[in-house]
C-alpha positions in Angstrom: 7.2 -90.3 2.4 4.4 -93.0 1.2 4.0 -95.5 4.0 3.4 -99.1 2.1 3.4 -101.6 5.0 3.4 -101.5 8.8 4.7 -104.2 11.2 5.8 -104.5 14.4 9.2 -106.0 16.1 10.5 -106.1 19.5 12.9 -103.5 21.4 15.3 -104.1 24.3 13.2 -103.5 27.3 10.1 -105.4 26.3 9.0 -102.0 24.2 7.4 -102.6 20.7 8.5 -100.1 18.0 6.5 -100.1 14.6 8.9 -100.4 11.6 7.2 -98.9 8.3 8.2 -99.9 4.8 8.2 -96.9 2.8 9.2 -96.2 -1.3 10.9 -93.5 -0.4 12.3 -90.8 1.7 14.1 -87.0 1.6 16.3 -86.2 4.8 18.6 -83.6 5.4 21.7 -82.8 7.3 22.7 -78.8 8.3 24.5 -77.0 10.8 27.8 -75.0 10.7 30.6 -75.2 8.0 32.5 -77.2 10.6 29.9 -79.4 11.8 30.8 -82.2 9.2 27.4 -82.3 7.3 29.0 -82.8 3.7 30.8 -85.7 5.7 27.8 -87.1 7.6 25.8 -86.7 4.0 28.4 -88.7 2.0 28.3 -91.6 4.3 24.6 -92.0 4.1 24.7 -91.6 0.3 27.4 -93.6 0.1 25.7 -96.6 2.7 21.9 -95.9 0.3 23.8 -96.6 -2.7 25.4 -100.1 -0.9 22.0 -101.2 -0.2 20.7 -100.9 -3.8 18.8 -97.7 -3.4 18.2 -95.2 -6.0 20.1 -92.1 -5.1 19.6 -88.0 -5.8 21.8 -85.6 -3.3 21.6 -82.0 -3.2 25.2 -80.5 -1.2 24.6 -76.9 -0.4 27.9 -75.2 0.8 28.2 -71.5 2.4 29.9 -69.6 0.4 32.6 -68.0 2.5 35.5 -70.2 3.5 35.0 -69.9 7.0 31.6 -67.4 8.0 31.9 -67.1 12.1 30.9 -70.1 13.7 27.0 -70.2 14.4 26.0 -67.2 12.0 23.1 -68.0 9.0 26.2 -67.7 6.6 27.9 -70.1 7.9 25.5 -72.8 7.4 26.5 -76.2 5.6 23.7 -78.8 4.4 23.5 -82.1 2.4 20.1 -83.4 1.3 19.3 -86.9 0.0 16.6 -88.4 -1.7 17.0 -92.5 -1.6 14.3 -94.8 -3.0 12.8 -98.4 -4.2 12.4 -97.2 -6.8 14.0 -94.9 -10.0 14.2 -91.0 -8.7 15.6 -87.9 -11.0 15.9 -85.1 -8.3 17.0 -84.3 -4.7 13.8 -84.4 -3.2 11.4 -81.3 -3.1 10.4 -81.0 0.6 12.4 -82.8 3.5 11.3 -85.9 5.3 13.8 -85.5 8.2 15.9 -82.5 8.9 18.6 -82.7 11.2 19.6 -78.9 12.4 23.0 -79.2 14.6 22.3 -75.3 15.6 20.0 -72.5 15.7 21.4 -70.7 12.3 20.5 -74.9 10.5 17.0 -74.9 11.6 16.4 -71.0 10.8 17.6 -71.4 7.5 16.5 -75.0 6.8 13.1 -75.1 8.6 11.3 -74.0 5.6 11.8 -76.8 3.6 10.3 -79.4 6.1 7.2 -81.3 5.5 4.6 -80.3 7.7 4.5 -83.0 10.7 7.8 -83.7 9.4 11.3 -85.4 11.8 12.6 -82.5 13.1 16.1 -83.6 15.1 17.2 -80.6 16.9 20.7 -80.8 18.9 19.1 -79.1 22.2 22.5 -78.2 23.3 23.4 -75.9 20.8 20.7 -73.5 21.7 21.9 -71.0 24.3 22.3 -67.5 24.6 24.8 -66.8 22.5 23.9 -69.4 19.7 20.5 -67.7 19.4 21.7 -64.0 19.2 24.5 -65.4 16.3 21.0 -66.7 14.7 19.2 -63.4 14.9 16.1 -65.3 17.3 14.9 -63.1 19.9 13.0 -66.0 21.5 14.3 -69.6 20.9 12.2 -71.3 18.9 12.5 -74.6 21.0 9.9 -72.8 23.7 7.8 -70.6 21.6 5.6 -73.1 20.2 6.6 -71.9 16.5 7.4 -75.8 15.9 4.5 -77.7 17.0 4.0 -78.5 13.4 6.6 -80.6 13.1 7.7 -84.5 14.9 10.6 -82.1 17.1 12.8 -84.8 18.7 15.2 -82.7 20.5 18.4 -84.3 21.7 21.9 -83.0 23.6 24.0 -84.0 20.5 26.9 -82.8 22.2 26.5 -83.9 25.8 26.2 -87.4 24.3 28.9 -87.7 21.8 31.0 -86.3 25.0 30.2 -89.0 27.0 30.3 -91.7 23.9 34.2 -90.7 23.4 35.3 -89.4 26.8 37.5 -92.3 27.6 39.3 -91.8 24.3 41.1 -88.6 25.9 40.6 -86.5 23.4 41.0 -82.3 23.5 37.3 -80.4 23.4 37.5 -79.4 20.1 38.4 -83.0 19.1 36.0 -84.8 21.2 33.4 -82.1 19.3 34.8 -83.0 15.5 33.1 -86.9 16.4 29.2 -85.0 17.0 28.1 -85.6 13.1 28.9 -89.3 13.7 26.5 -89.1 16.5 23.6 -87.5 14.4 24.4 -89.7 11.5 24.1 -92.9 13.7 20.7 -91.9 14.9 19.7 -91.0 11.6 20.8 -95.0 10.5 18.8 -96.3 13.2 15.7 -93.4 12.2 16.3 -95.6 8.4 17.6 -98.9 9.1 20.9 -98.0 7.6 23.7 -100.4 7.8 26.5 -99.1 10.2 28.9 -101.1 8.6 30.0 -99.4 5.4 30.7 -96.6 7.5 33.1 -98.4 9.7 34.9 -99.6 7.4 35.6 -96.1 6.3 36.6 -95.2 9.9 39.2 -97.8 10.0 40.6 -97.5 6.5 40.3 -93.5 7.1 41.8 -93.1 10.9 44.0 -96.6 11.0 46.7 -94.6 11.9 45.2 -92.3 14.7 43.8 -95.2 16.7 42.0 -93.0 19.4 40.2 -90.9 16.4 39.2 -94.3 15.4 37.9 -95.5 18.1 35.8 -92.1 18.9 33.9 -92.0 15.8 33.2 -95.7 15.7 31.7 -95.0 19.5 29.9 -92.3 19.0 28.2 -93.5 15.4 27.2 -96.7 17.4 25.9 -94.5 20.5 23.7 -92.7 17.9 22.6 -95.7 16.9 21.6 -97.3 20.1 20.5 -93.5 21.1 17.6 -94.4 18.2 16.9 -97.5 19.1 16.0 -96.9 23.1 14.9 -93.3 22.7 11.0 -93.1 23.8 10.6 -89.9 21.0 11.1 -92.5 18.1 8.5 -95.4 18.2 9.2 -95.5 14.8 11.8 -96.4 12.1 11.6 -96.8 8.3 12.7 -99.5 5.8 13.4 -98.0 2.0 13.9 -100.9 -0.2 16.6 -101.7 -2.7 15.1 -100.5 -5.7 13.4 -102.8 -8.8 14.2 -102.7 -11.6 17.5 -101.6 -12.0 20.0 -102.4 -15.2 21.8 -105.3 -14.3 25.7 -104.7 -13.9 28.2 -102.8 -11.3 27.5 -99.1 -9.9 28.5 -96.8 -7.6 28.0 -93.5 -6.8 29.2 -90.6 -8.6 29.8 -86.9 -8.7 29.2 -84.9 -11.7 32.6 -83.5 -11.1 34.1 -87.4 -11.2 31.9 -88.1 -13.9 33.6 -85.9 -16.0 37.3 -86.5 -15.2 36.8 -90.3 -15.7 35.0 -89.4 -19.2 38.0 -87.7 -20.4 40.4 -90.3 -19.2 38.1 -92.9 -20.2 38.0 -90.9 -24.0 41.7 -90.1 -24.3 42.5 -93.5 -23.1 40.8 -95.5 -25.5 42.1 -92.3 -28.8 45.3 -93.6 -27.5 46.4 -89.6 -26.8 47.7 -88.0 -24.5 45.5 -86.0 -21.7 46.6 -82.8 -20.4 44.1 -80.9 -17.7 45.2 -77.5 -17.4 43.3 -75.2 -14.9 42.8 -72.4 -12.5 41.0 -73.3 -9.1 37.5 -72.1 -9.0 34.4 -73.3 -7.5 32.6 -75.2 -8.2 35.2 -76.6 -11.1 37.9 -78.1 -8.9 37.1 -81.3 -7.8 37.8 -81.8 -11.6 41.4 -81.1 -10.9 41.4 -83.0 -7.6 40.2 -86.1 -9.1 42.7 -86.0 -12.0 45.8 -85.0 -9.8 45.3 -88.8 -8.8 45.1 -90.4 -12.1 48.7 -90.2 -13.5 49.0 -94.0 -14.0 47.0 -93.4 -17.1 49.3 -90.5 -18.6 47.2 -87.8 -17.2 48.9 -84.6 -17.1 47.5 -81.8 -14.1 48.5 -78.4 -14.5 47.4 -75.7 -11.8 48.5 -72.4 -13.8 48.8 -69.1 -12.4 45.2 -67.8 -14.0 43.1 -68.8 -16.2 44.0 -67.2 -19.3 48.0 -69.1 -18.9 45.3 -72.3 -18.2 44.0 -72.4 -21.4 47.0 -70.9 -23.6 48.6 -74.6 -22.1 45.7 -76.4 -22.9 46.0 -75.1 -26.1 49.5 -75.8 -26.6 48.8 -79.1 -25.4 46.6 -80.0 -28.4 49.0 -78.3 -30.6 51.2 -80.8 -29.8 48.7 -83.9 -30.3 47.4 -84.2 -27.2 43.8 -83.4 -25.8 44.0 -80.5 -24.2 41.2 -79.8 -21.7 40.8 -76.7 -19.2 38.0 -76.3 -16.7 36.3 -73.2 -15.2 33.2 -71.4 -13.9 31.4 -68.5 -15.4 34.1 -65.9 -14.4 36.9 -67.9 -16.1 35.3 -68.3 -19.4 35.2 -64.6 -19.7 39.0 -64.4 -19.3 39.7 -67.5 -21.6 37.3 -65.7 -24.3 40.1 -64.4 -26.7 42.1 -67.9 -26.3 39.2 -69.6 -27.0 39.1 -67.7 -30.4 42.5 -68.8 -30.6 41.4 -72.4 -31.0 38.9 -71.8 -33.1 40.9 -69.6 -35.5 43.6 -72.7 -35.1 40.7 -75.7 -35.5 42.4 -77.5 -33.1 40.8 -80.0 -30.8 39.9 -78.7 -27.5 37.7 -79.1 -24.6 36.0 -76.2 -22.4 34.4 -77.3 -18.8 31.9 -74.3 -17.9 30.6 -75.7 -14.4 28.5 -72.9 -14.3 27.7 -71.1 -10.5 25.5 -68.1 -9.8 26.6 -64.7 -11.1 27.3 -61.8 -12.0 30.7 -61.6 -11.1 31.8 -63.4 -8.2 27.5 -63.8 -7.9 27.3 -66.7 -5.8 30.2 -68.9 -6.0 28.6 -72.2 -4.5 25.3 -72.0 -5.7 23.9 -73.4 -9.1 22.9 -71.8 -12.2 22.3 -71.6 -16.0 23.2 -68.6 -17.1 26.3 -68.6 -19.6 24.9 -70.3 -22.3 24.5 -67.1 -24.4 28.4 -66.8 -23.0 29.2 -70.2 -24.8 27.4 -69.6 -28.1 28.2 -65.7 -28.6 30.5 -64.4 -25.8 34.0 -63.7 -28.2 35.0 -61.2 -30.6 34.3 -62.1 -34.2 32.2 -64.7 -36.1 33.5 -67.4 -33.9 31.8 -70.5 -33.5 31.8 -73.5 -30.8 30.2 -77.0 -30.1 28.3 -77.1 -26.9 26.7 -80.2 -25.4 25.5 -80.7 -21.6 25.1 -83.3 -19.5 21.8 -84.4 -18.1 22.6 -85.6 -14.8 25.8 -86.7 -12.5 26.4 -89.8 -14.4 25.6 -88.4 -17.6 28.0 -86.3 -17.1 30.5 -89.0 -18.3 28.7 -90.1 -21.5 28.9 -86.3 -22.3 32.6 -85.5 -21.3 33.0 -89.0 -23.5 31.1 -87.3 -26.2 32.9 -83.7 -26.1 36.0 -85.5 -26.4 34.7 -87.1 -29.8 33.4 -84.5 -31.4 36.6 -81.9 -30.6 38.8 -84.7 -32.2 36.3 -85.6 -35.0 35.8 -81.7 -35.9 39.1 -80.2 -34.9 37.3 -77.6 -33.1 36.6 -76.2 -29.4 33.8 -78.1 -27.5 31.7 -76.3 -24.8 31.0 -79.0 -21.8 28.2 -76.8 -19.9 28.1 -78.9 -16.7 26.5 -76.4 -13.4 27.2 -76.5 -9.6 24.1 -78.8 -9.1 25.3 -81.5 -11.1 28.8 -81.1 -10.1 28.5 -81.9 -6.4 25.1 -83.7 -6.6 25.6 -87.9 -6.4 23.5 -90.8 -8.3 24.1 -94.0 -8.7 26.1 -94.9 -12.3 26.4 -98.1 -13.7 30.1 -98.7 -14.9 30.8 -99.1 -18.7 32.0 -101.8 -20.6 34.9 -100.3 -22.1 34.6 -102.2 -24.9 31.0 -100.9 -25.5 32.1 -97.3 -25.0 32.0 -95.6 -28.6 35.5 -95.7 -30.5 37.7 -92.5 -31.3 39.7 -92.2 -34.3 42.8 -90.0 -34.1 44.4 -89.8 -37.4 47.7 -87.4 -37.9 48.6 -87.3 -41.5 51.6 -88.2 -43.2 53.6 -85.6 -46.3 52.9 -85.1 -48.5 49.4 -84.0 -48.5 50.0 -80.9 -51.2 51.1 -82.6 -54.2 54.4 -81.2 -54.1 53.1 -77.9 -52.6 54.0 -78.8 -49.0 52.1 -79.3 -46.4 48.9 -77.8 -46.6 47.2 -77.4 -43.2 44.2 -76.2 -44.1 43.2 -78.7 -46.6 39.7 -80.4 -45.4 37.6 -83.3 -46.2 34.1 -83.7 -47.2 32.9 -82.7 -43.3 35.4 -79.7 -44.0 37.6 -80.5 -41.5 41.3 -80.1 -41.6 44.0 -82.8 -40.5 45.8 -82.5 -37.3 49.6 -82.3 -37.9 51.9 -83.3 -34.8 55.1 -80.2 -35.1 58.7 -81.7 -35.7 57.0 -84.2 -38.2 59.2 -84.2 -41.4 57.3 -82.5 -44.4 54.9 -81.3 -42.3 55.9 -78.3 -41.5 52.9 -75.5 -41.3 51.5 -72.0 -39.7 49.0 -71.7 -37.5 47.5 -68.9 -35.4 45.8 -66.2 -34.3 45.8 -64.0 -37.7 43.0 -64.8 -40.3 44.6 -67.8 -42.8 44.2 -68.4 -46.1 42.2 -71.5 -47.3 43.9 -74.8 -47.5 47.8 -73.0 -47.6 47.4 -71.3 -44.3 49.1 -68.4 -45.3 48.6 -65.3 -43.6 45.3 -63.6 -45.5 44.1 -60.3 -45.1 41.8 -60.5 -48.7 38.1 -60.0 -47.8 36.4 -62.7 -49.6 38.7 -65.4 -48.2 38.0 -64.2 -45.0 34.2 -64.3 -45.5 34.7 -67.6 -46.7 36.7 -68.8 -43.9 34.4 -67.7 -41.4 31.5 -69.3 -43.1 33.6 -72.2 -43.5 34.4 -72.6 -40.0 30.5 -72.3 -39.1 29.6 -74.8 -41.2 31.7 -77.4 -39.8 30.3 -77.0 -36.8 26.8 -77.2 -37.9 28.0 -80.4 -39.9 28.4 -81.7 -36.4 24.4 -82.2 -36.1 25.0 -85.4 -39.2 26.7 -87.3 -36.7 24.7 -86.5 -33.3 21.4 -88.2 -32.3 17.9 -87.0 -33.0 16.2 -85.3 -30.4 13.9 -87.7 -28.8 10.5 -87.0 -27.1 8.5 -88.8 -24.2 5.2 -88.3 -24.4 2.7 -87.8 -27.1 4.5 -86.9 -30.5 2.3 -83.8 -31.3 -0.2 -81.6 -29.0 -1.1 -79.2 -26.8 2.4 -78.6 -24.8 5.9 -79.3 -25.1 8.3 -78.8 -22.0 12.0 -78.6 -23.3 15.2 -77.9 -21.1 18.7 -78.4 -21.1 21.3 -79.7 -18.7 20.9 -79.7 -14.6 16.8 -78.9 -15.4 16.2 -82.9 -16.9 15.5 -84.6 -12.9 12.8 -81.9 -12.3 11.2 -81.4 -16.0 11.1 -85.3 -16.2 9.2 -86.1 -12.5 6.9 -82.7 -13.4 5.7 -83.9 -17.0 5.4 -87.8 -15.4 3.2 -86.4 -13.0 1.2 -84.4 -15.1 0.8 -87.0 -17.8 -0.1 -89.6 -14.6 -3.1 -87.1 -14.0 -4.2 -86.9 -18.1 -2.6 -84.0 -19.7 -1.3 -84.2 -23.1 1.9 -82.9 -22.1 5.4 -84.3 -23.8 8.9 -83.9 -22.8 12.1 -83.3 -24.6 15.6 -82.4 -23.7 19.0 -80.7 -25.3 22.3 -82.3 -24.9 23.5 -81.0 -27.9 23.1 -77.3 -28.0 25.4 -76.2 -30.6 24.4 -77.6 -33.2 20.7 -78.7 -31.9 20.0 -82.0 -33.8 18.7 -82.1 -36.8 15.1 -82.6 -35.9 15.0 -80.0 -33.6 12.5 -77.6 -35.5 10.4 -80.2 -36.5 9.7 -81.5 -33.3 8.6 -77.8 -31.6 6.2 -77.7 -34.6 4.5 -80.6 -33.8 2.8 -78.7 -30.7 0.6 -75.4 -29.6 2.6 -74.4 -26.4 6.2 -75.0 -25.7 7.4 -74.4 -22.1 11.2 -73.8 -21.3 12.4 -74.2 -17.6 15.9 -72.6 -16.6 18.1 -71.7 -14.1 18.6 -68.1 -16.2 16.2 -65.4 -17.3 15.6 -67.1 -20.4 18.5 -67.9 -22.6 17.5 -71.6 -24.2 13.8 -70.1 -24.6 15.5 -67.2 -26.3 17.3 -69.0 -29.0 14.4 -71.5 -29.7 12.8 -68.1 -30.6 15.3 -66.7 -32.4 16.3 -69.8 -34.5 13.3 -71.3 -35.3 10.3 -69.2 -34.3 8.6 -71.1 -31.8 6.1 -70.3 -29.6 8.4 -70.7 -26.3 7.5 -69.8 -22.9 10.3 -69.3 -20.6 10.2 -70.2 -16.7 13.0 -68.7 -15.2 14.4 -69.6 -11.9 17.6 -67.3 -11.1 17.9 -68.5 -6.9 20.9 -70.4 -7.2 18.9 -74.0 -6.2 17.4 -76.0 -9.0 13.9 -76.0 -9.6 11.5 -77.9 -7.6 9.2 -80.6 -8.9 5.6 -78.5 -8.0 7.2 -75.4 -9.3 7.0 -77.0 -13.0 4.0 -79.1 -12.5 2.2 -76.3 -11.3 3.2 -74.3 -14.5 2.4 -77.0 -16.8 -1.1 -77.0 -15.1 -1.8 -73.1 -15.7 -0.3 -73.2 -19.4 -3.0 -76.2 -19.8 -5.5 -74.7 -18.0 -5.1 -70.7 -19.1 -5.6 -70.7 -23.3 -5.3 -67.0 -23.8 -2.2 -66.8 -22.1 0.5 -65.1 -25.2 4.0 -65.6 -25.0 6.1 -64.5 -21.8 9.2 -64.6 -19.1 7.6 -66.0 -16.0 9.2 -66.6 -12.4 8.6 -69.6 -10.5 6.4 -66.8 -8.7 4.2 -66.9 -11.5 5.1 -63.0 -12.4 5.7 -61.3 -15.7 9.4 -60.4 -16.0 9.6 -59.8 -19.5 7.4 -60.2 -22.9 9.0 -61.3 -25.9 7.1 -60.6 -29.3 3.8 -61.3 -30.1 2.9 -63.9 -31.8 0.5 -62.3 -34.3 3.4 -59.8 -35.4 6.1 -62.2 -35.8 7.3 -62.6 -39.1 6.8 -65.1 -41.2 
């Protein structure tokens, strides 16, 4: 939190309080799963991005439905990072933290700048709360917190009295105490109140005296802030420069991606039809669409995922996009559909938003681990496209994208999103439809055999075949499962046509990489280290290599939104530099195939914590691979140890 200008301005009671003009600022909100953070969060991201800030959140949900009340389990937080200027990630360390209980600050704490806000609701801290917190001694007497600004204040006792005339039950009157904290925390960063009272009234018209207690007690936090002797001082972060002119608001990656395909279909003038299985942190996909049927959207909640995408399937059978969304879990039981599609070369779209695992792993925490799942996780030679978004809003240019190419190519599209992206929030700046790339959907008409029939597996120069809409006279045809014959379809069991359908199929996906862009590079074009990721990785890599290139290091950065086919330039580019350095949220999978594929000299840094790398954790590993030029070819943690070596460089063939 840089401090750019100080002045001074007047306070009821004759006090003077210093408001400082910063660039930027990271606070956070935690306490129990019922607390209200994600709530209190939203409203401050929501009031940043009003005032023309730049915008990164970071939701982190328990991941039980309902862990007992007070326990570390149970804790619910929502970090942002707003700015004056343009951000890529959530923030690093935390400015302000806002802990609502013992279990919040315990499992929060350690993410707190050092003579950083610490708001600590004192009333939450008895006996009881402190056992449920596993504290012997409560940390609010035994001096462990005199590094920090504490500012303790009776959260509850105040937004009791705030909405006590509103005759509300206990538990009611206690549902309002996140509007208390998030009032201060306006007045702590000169936050409008406004936006958020507007969403009170449009929210609780009909409940008048719910109303009327959350507007109180968000305007008693505020005036709590602004007469407090604790908090001399408040901040100012600045709308930020240089923005793109036109109309934003703030996005999920999760909306991002069901306005993509709405926006895609829309414009192809086809049908959409969403079929899924709830699974987190994939739903708010489904959500979001369940609301969109005055464009033709189509929702479908099946009874598991395997019946989700047999329907998506059939959907796009019958000349409509079909689309089904999952986690990690999910894909494994679609696998053998999957094939299906590609067997079929029908359009389709696959949403992995991809959680910790194995198994049920760690159902509300990010990762990066199933792209190996996407590119080689079904029986057979069976081949995918795969693209990734970048961040939130990207994630609608590359549901936009996937929804091109699986039309273009008649074939299955990978859409690797991750829980990161999915519930984290930026600012995105709405499209011109007219700008937005166009779609071609062309459905034949007989003949197309010269009097053989139809001939379904006839293809073009791209080798792809046309897309026949069933019950269209003369085109009659047989698709499925069971290895076809080229161009009639027929069922085939001869061994070169199979060998030549497989390799047929493969090459039509890597004829996707004619139509794709290059991969670019920011930095110097050739030297002495390249740092290359894909997806949720592109806020942290980018800050990390801006940073090390602001202190003189020949350091360049590119990134993968196309992972199946890479584009076209994509050797050529790792060639152009000594040391490549791959950042993931796996053990290594990217850095794996860059290996495999094209030899390169990749180093993997491999985060596998289920939270997205941190700024330092890459900058400091860029430093040591600059610094350190003996250093062969390995699997580091962000720990800095040796988890695996892959082959040496002086043995690998040529």
């Amino acid at each position: 939190m840089s401090v750019s200008k100080t002045v001074e301005e007047p306070v009821r009671g004759g006090k003077q309080a210093q408001l400082q003009e910063i660039e930027e600022a990271t606070i956070r909100l935690c306490g129990d799963s019922g607390d209200g953070m994600q709530l209190a969060g939203t409203q401050f991201t929501n009031t940043s991005a009003i005032l023309g800030n730049d915008i990164s959140t970071l939701p982190d949900f328990p991941a039980e439905i309902r862990a007992p009340a007070g326990t570390l389990a149970g804790v619910s937080g929502f970090q942002i990072h707003f700015s004056s200027r343009d951000i890529h990630t959530p923030g690093d360390k935390v400015d302000t933290l806002v802990a609502m209980n013992p279990a919040a600050l315990k499992t929060n704490l350690k993410d707190l700048e050092p003579g950083g806000i610490l708001i600590v609701n004192s009333d939450s801290f008895g006996v009881s709360d402190l056992k449920q917190a596993k504290y012997a001694v409560s940390p609010l007497e035994d001096g462990s917190l005199k590094g920090y600004r504490l500012i303790l204040v009776p959260i509850t006792t105040l937004n009791r009295e705030a909405v006590k005339e509103m005759k509300l039950s206990p538990r009611e009157a206690d549902r309002c105490k996140n509007f208390f904290a998030l009032g201060l925390v306006y007045w702590l960063y000169e936050r409008s109140l406004e936006p958020t009272l507007k969403w009170i009234r449009d929210k609780f018209g009909k409940n008048p005296a719910v109303m009327e207690a959350n507007t109180r007690t968000l305007k008693a936090g505020y005036n709590y802030g602004e007469t407090v002797e604790a908090l001399p001082v408040h901040y100012r972060v600045g709308k930020a420069a240089g923005t793109k002119p036109g109309k934003y608001r703030k996005i999920t990656g999760n909306e991002a991606l069901a306005y993509g395909m709405v926006a895609a279909t829309q414009l192809a003038n086809i049908p959409l039809v969403y079929a899924t299985y709830p699974i987190t942190p994939a739903s708010d996909i489904l959500h979001t669409l369940a609301e969109m049927k005055r464009f033709g959207v189509r929702t479908l909640q099946a009874e598991d995922e395997i019946a989700a995408i047999g329907m998506a399937i059939g959907a796009s059978f019958g000349g409509a996009l079909g689309v089904t969304g999952t986690s990690g879990p999910g894909i494994c039981l679609k696998s053998e559909a999957i094939g299906l599609a590609v067997m079929t070369e029908l359009p389709l779209v696959i949403i992995d938003v991809q959680r910790g695992g194995p198994s049920t792993g760690l159902p509300t925490k990010t990762e990066q681990a199933d792209l190996l799942q996407a590119m080689y996780g079904r029986n057979g030679e069976c081949p995918v496209a795969i693209v990734a978004p970048q961040s939130p809003a990207d994630c609608f240019n590359i549901m936009f994208e996937a929804v091109r190419l699986a039309i273009r190519f008649m074939c299955p599209v990978f859409l690797l999103s991750d829980g990161y992206l999915a519930n984290g929030a930026e600012p995105w700046l709405i499209p011109n439809p007219a700008e937005l790339p166009k779609i071609e959907v062309r459905h034949p008409t007989p003949p197309n055999g010269n009097g053989a029939g139809f001939l379904p597996y006839k293809r073009d120069s791209r080798l792809v075949r046309e897309w026949a809409i069933p019950g269209t006279p003369g085109l009659e045809h047989r698709i499925g499962g069971i290895e076809k014959e080229d161009v009639t379809g027929n069922v085939n069991y001869d061994p070169l046509n199979h060998e030549h359908m497989v390799r047929t199929r493969a090459k039509k996906i890597a004829n996707i990489a004619n139509e794709i862009p290059l991969l670019e590079v920011h930095g110097p074009a050739e030297g002495d280290l390249l740092v290359i990721g894909w997806g949720g990785t592109y806020g942290s890599i980018t800050t990390a290599v801006e940073r090390a290139q602001r202190k003189g290091y020949k350091v360049a950065q590119a990134h993968l939104r196309y992972l199946n086919p890479m584009p076209k330039n994509t050797a050529e580019v790792l060639k152009r530099y000594k040391k490549i350095l791959v950042p993931e949220l796996n053990a290594g999978q990217l850095c794996l195939l860059l290996r495999g594929l094209f030899l390169a000299p990749a180093e993997s840094l491999s985060k596998v914590q289920g939270r997205p790398f941190l700024v330092s954790e890459i900058e400091d590993t860029i430093e040591q691979m600059l610094s350190d030029k003996g250093r062969g070819s390995s699997t580091l943690n962000v720990e800095g140890e040796l988890i695996g070596d892959f082959i040496d460089d002086a043995s690998r063939p040529r």
